[in-house]
MARNUDO-592796 format. One record per atom (N, C-alpha, C): residue in one letter; y, x, z. Coordinates in steps of 0.02 Angstrom, whole numbers, padded with zeros to 5 digits, always signed. Each point is the difference from the previous one (the first is absolute). Layout:
REM MARNUDO-592796
AYXZ
...
***
This chain:
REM MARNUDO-592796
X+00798-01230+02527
X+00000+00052-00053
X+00067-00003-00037
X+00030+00051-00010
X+00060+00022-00026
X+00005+00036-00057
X-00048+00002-00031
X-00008+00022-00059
X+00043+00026-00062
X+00008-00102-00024
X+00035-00023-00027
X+00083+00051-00014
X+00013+00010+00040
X+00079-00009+00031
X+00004+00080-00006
X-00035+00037+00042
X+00016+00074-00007
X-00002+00050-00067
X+00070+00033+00021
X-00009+00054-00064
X-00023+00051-00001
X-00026+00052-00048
X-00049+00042+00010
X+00047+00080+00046
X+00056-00003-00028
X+00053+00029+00022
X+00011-00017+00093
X+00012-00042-00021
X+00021-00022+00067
X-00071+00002+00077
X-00075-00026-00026
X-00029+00047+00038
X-00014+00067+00004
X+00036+00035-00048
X-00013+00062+00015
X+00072+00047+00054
X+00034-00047+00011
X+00041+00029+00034
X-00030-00020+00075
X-00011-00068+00016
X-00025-00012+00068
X-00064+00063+00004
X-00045-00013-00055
X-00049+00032+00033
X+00029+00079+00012
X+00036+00044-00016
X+00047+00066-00001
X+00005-00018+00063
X+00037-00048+00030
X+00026-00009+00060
X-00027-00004+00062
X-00057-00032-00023
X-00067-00015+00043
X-00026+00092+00024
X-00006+00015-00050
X-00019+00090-00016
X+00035+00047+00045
X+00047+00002-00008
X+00070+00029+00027
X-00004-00022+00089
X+00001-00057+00001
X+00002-00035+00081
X-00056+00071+00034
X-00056+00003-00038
X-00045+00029+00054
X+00002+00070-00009
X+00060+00024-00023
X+00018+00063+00010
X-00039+00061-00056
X-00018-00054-00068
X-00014+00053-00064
X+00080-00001-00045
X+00008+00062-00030
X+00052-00008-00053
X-00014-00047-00066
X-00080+00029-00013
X-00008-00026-00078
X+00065-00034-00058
X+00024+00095+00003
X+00026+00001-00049
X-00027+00006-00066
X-00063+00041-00020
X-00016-00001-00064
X-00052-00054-00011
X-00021-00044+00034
X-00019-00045+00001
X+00031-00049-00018
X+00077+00003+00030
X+00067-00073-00044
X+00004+00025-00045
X+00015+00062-00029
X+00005+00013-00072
X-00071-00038-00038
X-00057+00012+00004
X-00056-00001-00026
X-00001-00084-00006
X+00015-00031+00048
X+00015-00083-00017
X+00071-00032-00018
X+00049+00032-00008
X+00062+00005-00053
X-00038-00027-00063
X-00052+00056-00019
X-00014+00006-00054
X-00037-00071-00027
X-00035-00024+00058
X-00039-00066-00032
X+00049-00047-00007
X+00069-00002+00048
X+00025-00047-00012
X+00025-00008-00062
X+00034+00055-00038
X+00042+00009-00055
X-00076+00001-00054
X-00062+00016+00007
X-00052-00010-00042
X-00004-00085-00005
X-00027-00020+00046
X+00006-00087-00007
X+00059-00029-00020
X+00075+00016+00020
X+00043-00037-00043
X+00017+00015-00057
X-00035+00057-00029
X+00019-00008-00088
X-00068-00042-00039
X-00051-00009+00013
X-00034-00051+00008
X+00024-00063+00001
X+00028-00019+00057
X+00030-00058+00003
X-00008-00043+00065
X-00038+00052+00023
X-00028-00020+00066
X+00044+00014+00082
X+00030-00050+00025
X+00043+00006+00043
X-00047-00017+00064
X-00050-00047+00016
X-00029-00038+00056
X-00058+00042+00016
X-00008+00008+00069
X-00054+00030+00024
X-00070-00012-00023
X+00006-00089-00016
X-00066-00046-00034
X-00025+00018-00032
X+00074+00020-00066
X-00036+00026-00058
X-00020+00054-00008
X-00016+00040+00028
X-00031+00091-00011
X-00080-00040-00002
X-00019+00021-00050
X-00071-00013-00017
X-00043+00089-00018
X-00075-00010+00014
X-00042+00059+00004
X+00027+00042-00056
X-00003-00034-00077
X+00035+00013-00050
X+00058+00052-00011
X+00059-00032+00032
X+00050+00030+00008
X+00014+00061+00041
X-00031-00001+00057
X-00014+00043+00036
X-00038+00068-00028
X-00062-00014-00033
X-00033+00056-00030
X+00063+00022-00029
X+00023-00037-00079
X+00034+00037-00031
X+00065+00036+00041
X+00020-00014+00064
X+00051+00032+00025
X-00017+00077+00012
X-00073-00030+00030
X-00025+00086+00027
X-00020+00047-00064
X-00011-00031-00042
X-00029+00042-00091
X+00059+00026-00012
X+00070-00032+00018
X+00073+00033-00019
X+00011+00062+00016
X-00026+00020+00065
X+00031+00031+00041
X-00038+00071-00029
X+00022+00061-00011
X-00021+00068-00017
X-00057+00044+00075
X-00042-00061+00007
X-00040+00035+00089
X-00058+00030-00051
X-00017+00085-00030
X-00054+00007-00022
X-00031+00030+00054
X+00020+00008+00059
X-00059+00017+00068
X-00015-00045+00039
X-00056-00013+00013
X-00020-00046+00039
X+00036+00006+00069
X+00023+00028+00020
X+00019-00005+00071
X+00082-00047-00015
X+00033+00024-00029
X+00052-00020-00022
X+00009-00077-00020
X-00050-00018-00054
X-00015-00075-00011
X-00021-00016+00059
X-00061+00000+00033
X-00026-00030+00056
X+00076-00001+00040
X+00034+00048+00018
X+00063-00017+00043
X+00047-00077-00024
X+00004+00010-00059
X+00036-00048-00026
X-00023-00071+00011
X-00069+00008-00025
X-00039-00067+00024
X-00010-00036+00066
X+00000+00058+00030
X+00011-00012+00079
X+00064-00033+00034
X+00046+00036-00026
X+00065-00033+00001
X+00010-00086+00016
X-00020-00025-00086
X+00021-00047-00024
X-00080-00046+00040
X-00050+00011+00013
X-00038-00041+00041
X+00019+00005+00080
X+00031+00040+00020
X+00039+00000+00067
X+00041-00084+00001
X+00038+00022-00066
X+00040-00048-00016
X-00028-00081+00018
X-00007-00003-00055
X-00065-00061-00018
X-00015-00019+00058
X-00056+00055+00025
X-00053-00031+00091
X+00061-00033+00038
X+00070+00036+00020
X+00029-00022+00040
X+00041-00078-00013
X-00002+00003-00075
X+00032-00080-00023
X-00047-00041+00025
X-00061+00009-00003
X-00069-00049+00009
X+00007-00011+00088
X+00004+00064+00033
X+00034-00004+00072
X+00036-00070+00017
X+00063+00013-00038
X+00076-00032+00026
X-00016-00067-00047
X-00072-00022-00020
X-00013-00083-00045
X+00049+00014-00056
X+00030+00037-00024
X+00047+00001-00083
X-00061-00016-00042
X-00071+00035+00007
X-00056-00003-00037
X-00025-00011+00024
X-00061-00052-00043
X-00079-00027+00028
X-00037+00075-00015
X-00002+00017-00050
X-00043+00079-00012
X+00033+00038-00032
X-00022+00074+00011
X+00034+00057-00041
X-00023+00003-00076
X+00072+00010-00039
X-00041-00021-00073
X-00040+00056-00036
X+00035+00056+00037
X-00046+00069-00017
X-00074+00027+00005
X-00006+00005-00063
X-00084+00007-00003
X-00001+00078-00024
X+00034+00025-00021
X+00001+00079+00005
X-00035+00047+00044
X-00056+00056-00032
X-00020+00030+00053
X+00020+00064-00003
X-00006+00027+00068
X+00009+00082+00019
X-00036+00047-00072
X+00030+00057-00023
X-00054+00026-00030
X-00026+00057+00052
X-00056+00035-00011
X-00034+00048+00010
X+00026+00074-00010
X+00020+00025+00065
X+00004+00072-00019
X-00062+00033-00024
X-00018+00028-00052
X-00067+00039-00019
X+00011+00084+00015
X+00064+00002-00009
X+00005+00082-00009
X+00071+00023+00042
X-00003-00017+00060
X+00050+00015+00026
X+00019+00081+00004
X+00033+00027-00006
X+00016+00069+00009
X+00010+00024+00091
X-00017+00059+00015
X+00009+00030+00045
X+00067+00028+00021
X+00050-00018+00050
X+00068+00013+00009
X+00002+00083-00002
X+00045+00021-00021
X+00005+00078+00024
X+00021+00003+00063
X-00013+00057+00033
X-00006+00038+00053
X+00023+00071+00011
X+00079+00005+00024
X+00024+00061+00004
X-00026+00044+00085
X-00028+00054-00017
X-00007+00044+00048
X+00047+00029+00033
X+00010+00052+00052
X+00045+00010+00020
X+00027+00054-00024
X-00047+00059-00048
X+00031+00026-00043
X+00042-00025-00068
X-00008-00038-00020
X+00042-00052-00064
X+00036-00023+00037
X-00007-00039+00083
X+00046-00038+00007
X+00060+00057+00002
X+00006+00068+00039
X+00035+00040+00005
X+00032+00032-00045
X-00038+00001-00087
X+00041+00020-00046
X+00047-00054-00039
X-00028-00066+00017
X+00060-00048-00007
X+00058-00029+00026
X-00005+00057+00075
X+00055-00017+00015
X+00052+00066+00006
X-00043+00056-00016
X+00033+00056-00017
X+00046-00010-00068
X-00023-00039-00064
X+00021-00025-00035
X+00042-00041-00006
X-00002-00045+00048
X+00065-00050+00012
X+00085+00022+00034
X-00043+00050+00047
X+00045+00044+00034
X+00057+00042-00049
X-00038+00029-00044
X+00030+00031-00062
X+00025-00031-00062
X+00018-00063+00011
X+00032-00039-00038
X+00075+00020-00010
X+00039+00005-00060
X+00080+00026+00005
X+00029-00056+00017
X+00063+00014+00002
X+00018-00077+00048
X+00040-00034-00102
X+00022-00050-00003
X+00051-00010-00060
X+00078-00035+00008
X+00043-00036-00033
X+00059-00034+00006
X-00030-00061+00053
X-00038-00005-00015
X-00024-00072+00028
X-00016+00001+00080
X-00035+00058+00010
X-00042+00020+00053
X-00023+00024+00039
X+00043+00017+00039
X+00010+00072+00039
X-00071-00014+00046
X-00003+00087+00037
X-00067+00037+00045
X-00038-00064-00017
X-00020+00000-00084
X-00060-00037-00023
X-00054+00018+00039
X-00022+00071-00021
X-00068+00024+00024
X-00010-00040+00082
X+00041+00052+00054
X+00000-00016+00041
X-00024-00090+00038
X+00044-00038-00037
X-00023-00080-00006
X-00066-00009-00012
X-00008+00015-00065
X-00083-00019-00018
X-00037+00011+00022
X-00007+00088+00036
X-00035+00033+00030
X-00019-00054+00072
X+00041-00004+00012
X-00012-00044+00090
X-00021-00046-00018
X+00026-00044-00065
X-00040-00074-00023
X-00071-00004-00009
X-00016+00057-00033
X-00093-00003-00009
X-00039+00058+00050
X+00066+00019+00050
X-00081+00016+00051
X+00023-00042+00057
X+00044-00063+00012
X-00023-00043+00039
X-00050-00058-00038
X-00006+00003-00081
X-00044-00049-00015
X-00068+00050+00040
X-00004+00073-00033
X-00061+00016+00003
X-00024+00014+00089
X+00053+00011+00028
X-00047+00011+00073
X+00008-00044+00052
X+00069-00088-00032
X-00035-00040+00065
X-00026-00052-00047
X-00029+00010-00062
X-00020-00058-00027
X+00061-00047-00007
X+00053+00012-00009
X+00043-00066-00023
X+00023-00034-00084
X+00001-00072-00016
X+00011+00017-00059
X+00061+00015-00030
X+00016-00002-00067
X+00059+00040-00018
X+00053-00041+00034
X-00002-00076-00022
X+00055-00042+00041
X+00022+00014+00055
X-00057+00005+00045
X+00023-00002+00067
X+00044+00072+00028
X-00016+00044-00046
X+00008+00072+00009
X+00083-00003-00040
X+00003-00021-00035
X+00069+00003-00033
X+00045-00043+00018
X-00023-00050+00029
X+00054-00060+00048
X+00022+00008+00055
X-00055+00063+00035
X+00041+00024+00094
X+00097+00021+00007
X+00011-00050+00028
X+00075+00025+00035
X+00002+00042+00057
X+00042+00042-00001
X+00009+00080+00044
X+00009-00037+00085
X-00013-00059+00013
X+00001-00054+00058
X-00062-00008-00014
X-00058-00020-00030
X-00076+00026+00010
X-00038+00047+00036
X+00026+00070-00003
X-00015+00048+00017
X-00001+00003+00098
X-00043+00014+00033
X+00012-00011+00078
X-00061+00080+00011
X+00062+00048-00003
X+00003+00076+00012
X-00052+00005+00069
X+00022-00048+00067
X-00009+00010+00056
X-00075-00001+00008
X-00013-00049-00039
X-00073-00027+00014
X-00033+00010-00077
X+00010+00056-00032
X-00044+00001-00065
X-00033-00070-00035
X+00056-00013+00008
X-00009-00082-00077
X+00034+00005-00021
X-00033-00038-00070
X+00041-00025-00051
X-00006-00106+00011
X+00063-00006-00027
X-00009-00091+00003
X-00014-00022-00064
X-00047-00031-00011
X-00002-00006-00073
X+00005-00075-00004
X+00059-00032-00029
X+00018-00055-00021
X-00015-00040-00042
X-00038-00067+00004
X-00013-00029-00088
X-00052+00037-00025
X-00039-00009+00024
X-00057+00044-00031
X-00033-00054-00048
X-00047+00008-00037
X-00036-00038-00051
X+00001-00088+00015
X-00015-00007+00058
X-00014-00072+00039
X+00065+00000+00021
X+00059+00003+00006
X+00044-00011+00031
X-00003+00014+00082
X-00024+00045+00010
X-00017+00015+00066
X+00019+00063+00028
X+00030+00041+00041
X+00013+00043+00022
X-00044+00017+00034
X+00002+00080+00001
X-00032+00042+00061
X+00029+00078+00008
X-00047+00016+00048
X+00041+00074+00050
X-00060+00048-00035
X+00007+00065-00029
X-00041+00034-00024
X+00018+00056+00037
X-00050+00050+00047
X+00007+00049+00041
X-00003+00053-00052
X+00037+00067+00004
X-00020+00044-00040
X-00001+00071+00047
X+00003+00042-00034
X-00032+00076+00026
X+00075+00044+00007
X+00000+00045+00011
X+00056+00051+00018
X+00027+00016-00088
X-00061+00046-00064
X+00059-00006-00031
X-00013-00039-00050
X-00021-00089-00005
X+00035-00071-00033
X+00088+00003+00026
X-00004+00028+00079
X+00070-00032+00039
X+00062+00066-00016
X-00055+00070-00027
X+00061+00048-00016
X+00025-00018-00071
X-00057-00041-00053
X+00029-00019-00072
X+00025-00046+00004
X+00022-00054+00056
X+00045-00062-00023
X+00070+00030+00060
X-00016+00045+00040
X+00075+00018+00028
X+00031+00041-00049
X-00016+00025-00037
X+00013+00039-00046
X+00049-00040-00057
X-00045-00040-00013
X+00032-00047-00055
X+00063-00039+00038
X-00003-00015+00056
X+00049-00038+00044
X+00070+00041+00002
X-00023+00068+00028
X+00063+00051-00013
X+00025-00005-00085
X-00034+00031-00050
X+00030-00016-00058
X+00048-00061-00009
X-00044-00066+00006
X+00047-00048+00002
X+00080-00002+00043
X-00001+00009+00055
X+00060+00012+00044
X+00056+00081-00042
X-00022+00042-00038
X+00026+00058+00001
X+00050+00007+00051
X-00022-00006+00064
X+00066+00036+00064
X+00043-00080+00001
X-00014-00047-00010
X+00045-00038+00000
X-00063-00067+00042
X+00054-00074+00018
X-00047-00043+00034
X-00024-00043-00049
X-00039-00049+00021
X-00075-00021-00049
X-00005-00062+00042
X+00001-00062-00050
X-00016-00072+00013
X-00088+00002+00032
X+00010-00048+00060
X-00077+00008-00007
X-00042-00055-00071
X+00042-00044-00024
X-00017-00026-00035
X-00005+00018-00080
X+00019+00076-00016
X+00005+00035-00060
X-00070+00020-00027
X-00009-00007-00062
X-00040+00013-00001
X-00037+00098-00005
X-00068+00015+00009
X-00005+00061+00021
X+00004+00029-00080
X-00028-00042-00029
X-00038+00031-00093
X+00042-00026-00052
X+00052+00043+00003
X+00073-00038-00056
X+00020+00057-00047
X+00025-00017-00043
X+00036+00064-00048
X+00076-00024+00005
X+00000-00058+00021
X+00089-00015-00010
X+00042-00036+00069
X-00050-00002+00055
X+00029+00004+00052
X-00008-00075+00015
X-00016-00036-00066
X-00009-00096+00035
X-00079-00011-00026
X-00013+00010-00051
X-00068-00027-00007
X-00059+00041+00015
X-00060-00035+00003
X-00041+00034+00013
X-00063+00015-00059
X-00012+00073+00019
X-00042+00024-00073
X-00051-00056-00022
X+00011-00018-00050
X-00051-00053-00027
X-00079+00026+00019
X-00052-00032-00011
X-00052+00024+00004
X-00029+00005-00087
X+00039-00032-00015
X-00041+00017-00075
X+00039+00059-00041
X+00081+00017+00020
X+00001+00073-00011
X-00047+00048+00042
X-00020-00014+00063
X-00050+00034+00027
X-00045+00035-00028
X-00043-00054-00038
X-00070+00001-00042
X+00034+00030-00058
X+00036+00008-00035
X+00024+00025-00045
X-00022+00073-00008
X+00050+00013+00068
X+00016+00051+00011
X-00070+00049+00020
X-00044-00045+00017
X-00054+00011+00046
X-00047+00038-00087
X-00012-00057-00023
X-00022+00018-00081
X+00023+00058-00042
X+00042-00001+00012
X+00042+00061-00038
X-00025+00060+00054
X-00011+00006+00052
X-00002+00072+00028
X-00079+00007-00017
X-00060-00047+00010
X-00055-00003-00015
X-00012+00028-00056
X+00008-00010-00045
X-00013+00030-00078
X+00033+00066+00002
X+00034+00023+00046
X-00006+00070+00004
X-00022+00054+00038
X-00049-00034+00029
X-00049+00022+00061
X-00063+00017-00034
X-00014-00047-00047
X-00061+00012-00065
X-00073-00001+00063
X+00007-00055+00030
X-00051-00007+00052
X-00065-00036-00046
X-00050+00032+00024
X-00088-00007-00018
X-00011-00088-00004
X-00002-00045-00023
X-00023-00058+00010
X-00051-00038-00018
X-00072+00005+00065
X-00047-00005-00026
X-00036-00070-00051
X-00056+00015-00042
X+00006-00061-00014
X-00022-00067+00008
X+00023-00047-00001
X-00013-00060+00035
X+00066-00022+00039
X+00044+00049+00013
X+00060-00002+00051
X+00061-00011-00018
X+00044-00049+00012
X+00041-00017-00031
X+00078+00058+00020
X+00017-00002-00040
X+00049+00056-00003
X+00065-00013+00076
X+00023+00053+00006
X+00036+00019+00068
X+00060-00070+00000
X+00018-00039+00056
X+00052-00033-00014
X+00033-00005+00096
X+00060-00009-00017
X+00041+00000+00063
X-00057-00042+00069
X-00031-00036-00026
X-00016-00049+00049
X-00073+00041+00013
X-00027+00063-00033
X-00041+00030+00015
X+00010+00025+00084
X+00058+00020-00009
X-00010+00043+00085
X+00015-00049+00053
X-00003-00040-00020
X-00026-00058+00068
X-00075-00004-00014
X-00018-00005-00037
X-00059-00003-00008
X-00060+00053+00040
X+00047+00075-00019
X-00022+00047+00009
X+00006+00020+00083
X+00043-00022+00039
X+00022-00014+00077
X-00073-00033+00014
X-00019-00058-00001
X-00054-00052+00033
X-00041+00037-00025
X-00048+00039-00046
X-00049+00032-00008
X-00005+00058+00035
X+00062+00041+00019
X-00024+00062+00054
X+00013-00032+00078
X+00025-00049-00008
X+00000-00020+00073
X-00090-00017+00000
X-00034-00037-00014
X-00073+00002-00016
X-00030+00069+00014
X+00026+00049-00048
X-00034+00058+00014
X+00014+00018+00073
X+00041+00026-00005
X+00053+00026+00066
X-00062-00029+00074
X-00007-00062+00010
X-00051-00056+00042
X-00066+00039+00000
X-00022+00001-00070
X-00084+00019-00001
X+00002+00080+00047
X+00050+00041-00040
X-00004+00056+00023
X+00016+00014+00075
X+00013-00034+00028
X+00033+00002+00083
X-00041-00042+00012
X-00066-00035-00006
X-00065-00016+00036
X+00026-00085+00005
X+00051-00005-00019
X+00021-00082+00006
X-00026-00050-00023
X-00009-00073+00011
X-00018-00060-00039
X+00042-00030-00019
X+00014+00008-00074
X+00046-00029-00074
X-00011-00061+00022
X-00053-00048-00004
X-00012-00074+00017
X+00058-00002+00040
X-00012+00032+00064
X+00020-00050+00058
X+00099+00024+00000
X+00002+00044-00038
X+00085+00026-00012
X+00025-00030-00055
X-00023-00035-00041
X+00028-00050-00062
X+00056-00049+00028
X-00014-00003+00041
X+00046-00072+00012
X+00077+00027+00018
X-00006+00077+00010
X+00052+00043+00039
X+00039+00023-00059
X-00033+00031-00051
X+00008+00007-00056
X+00042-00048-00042
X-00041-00066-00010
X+00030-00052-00028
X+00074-00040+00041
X+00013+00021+00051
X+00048-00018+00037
X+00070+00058-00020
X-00037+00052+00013
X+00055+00078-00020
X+00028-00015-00084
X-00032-00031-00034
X+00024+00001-00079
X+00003-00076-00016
X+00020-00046+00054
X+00029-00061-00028
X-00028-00051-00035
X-00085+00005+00013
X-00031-00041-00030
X-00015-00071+00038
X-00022-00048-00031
X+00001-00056+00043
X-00062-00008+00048
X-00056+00024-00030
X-00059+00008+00031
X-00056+00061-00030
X-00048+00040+00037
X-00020+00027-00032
X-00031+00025-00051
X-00034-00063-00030
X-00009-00006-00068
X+00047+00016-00070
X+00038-00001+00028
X+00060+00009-00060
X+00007+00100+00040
X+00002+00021+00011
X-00018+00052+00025
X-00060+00057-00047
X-00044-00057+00040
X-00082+00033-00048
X+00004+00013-00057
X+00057-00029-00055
X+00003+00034-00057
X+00009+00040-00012
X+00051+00050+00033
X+00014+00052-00026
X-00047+00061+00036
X-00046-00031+00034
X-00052+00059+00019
X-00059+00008-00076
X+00024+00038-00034
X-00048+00041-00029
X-00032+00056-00015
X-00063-00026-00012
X-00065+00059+00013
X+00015+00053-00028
X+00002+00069+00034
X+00021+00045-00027
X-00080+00054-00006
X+00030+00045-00022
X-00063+00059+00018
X+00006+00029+00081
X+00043+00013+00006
X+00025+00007+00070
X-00038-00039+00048
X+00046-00048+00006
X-00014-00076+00040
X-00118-00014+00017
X+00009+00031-00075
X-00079-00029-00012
X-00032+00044+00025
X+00010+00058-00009
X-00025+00074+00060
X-00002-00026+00071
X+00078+00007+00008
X-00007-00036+00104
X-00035-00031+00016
X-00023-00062-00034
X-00025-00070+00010
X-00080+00032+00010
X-00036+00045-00066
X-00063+00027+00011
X+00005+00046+00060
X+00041+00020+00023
X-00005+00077+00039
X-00022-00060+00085
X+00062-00048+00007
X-00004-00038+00049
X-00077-00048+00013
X-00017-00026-00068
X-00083-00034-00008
X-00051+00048+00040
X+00006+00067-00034
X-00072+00055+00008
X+00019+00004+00073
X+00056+00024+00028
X+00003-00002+00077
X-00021-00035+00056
X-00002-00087-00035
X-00028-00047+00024
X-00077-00012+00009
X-00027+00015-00075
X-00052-00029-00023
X-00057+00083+00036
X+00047+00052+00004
X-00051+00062+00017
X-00038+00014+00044
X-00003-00052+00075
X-00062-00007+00054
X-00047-00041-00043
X+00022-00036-00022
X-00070-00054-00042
X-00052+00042-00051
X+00028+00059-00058
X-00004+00039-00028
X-00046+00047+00041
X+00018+00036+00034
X-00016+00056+00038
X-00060-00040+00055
X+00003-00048+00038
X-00046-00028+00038
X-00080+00017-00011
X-00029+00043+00030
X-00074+00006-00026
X-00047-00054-00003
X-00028-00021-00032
X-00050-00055+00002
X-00061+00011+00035
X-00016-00055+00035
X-00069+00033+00035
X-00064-00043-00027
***
């Protein structure tokens, strides 16, 4: 046991490293344990030993998490942490006695249709360009209907280099995705006429790095994703879209959301089994397994129609069967 000897700092870089080896970024995760370190050393607390249940609560009471999903993330974090010291013998036990709280009232994600999705990107389209920002519209426009029609998220959508793009064979390469993991996303005729499109803009008549990026205003960086959402917010509030209640208001990461729920529909309605296409699904949008998937299938009115329409079809010789 090594206890003694280790700093709280200092396992948090192995364990980062440990993290990283198996091909996660957990980047907001090192930020999120930055924070304990610099919490425990104004304390006074430098040694892994010393983090007591105590200290720990009050770290997590610091932190501004008033949604449960948010705290529970955090907590999760730092017992990741912990379990894996207990792993590598630094610790006999985890000192964290902190529990998960309870979602009670989770809200319902919004869900753009394909009429909204179409006036938001008619809207984006019609963006003026400024000093900063030239064929804005144009940009944004392609940015949120590849979130909205291959399901990608904003990152991955705003980080493609014009060397991503493979014209021949309708893919996109999507690099670094959430897990640090790449994949090939097939798309349709016109996903491939809105990113050749954007490809020409970029080149204006001239040649093009394959390593440039596609989503730039200044020719080196690439559009942030949180000007994205910005930008994304700002066109929303002038769409003055219906938001029912219980449903949490429209946000960039909606139309991924909104992608995996008509792919669902899309299935029921073409006589398909959703079960047995999840895994196809969860592979197409970069998830690690399908469970992490299953979340963003939610029950719609829609969805909940198909599902009855497909039951009564089933259940209607049993129904109808005369009894003798």
């Amino acid at each position: 046991m090594r206890e003694n000897s280790e700093s709280v700092e200092l396992v948090v870089d192995r364990f980062l490293e440990h993290k990283r080896a198996h091909g996660r970024k957990y980047l907001s995760e090192q930020a999120e344990l930055r924070l304990l370190v610099r919490f425990a050393a104004e304390r006074g607390v430098s040694r892994l030993a010393q983090l007591t249940p105590a200290l720990l609560d009050d770290f997590l009471a610091s932190r501004p998490r008033s949604r449960p999903r948010s705290f529970n993330h955090l907590l999760g974090v730092v017992a990741c942490l912990l379990d894996w010291a207990v792993s590598q013998q630094l610790l006999e036990v985890s000192p964290l006695n902190a529990r998960r709280r309870r979602a009670t009232a989770t809200r319902i994600p919004f869900l753009f249709d394909q009429v909204q999705a179409r006036r938001l990107l008619e809207a984006a389209g019609a963006l003026p360009d400024n000093s900063r920002a030239q064929q804005r519209g144009a940009t944004y426009r392609t940015i949120f209907a590849l979130c909205y029609g291959l399901g990608l998220r904003a990152g991955e959508v705003c980080g493609l280099r014009v060397g991503d793009l493979d014209a021949r064979r309708a893919l996109l390469i999507v690099r670094g995705g959430k897990f640090g993991k790449s994949r090939l996303v097939p798309h349709g005729p016109r996903i491939g006429e809105l990113v050749g499109e954007q490809v020409q803009r970029r080149r204006g008549g001239g040649s093009l790095d394959e390593n440039a990026p596609l989503f730039t205003f200044d020719s080196r960086r690439t559009v942030n994703p949180c000007t994205a959402s910005q930008t994304f917010h700002q066109l929303v509030a002038t769409l003055d879209l219906s938001v029912p209640a219980g449903v949490s208001p429209p946000r960039l990461h909606s139309l991924r959301h909104s992608f995996a729920v008509g792919c669902l529909l899309r299935w029921y309605r073409e006589g398909l089994d959703p079960a047995a296409r999840l895994h196809q699904l969860s592979t197409f949008m970069g998830h690690v397994d399908p469970s992490s998937t299953a979340v963003y299938l939610t029950i719609t009115p829609a969805l909940l129609e198909e599902a009855n329409r497909r039951f009564e079809t089933f259940a209607e010789p049993a129904w109808t069967e005369t009894p003798r």
